[in-house]
N, C-alpha and C positions, 0 to 999 in steps of 0.2 A: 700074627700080632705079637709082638715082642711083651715083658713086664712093663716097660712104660706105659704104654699105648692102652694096657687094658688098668693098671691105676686110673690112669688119668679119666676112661669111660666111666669106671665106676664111682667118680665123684657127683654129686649133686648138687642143684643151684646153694640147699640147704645146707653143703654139709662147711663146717670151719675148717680152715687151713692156717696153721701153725709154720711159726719159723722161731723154734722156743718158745717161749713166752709172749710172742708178740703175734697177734691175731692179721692175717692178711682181711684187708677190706676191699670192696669193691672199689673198682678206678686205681688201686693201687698196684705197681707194675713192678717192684724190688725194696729191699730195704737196705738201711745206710748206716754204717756206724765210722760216728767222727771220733776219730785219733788223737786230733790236737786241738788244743783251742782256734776258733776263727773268728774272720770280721763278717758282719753280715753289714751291706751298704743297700743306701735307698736313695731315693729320687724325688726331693723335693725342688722346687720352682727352678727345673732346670738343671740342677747342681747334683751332685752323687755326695753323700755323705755318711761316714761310716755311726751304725747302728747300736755297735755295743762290740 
């Protein structure tokens, strides 16, 4: 068994996982840091329309 392999066994359901400051949660699969401002668009009656 390699270093990875035996970190990764000795975690716990319990125990917290750190990415800096920022707490991994269940269901959560990576995290994301935006660069530049963006448009976020949504879906009303049919139509795509930007958000903000």
């Amino acid at each position: 068994m390699n270093n990875v392999n035996k970190d990764i066994a000795s975690v716990s359901s319990t125990d917290k996982i750190m990415w800096g400051k920022t707490e991994l949660k269940k269901g959560q699969i990576g995290k994301l840091t935006i660069l530049k401002p963006i448009n976020q668009w949504s879906e009303k009656d049919g139509e795509l329309g930007n958000v903000g």
